[in-house]
C-alpha positions as CSV (number, residue, x, y, z in Angstrom):
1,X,0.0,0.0,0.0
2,X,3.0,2.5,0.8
3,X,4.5,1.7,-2.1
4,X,1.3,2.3,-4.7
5,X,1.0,6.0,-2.3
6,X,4.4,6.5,-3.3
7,X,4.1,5.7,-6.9
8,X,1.0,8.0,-7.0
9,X,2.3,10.8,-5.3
10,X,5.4,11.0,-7.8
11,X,3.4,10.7,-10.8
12,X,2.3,14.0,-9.8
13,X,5.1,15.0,-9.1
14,X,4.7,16.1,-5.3
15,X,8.3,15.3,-3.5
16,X,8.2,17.8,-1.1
17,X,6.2,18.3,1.6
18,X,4.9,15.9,4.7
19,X,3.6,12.7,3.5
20,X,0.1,11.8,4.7
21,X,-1.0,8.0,4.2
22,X,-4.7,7.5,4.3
23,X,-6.4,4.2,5.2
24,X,-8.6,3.0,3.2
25,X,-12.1,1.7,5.1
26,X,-14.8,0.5,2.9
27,X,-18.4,0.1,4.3
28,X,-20.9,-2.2,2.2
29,X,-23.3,0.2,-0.6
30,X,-26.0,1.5,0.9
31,X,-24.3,2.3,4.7
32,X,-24.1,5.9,5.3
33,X,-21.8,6.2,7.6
34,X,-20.2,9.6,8.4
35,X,-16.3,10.6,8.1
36,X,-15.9,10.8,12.0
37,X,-17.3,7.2,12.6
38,X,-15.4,5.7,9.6
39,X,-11.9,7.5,11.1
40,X,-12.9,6.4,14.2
41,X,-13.8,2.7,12.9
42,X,-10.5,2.7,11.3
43,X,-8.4,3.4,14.6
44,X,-11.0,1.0,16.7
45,X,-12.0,3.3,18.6
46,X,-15.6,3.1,17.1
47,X,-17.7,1.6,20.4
48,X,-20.6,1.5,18.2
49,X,-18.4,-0.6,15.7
50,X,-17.5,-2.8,18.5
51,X,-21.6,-3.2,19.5
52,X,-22.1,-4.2,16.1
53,X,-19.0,-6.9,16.1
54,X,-20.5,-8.1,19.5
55,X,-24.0,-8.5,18.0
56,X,-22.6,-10.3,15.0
57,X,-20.7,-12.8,16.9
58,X,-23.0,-13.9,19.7
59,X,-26.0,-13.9,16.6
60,X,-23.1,-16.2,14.9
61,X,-23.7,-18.9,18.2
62,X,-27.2,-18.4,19.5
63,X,-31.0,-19.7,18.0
64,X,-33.4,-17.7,19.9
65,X,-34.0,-14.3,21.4
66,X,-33.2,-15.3,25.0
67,X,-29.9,-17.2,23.9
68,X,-28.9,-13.7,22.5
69,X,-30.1,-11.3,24.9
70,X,-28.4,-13.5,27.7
71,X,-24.6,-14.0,25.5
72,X,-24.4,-10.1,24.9
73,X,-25.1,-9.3,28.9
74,X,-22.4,-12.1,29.4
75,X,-19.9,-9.3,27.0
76,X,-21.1,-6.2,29.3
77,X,-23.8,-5.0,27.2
78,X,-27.0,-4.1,28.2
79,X,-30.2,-4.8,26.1
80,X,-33.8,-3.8,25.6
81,X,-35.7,-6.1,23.9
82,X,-39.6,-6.6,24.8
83,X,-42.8,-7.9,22.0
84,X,-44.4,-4.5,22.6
85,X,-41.9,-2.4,21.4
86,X,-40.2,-2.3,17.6
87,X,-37.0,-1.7,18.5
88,X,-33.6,-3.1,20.6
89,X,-32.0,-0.7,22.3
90,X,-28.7,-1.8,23.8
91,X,-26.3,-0.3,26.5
92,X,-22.7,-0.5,26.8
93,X,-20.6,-0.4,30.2
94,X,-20.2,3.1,29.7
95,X,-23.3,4.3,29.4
96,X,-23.7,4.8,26.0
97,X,-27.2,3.6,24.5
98,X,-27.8,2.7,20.5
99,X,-31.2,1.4,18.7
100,X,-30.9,-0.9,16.5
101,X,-32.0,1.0,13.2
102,X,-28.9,3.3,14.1
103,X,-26.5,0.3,13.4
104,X,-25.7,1.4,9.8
105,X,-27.1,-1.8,8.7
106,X,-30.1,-3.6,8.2
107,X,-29.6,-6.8,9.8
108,X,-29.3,-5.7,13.2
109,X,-32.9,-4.6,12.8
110,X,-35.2,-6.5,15.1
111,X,-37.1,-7.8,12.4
112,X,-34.2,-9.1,10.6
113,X,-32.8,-10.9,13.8
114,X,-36.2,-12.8,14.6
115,X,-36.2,-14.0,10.8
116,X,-32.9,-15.4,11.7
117,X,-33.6,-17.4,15.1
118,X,-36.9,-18.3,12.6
119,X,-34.7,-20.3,10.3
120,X,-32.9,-22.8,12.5
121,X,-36.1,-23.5,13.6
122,X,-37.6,-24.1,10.7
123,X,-35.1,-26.8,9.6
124,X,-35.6,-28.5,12.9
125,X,-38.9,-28.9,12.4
126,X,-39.0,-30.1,8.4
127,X,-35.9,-32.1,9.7
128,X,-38.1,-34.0,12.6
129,X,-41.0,-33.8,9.6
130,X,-38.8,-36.0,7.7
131,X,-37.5,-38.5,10.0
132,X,-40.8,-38.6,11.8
133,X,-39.7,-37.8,15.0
């Protein structure tokens, strides 16, 4: 990467002065995510970035809404989630609260998560279907 910065920055002819590498962060199309959390990702500094890396790997490990709301307590994280309202709202250690549709993706929406406990539990039933337990 230092060496394709280099290259660049002498094709147009700019030796002199302090050299400034940027790192590059992508974020999947459709994620609007603003320069100050995307520098911030970048450094890992991010604690929504780390919220949303917590909630991918315990939904990566669990099958059902409880399974989930007791693994992220277990990693110091608070979390709201009741039937009567349409959100999750999660807490970190430090106090600082997110809702799910403010996780720069879909999937953490709490549709989107009960569609996923949905499916594991939909091929254990077809699968006792099948062998007729």
């Amino acid at each position: 990467m230092y060496d394709d910065f280099l290259r660049t920055k002498l094709l147009y002819r700019k030796v002199g002065g302090t050299m400034i590498c940027h790192m590059v962060q992508s974020f999947p199309a459709g994620e609007e995510v603003d320069p100050v959390t995307a520098h911030a990702a970048a450094r890992g500094e991010s604690w929504k970035f780390r919220l949303m890396n917590t909630v991918d790997a315990c939904m990566r490990f669990v099958h059902s809404r409880e399974a989930f709301i007791a693994l992220i307590r277990g990693e110091g994280y608070d979390v709201r989630w009741t039937d009567s309202c349409k959100i999750i709202a999660y807490t970190t250690s430090g106090g600082m609260k997110r809702r799910d549709d403010r996780l720069h993706a879909k999937k953490y929406l709490k549709e989107r998560m009960e569609i996923e406990f949905r499916i594991p539990q939909a091929r254990e039933e077809r699968r006792g279907l099948l062998t007729g337990v």
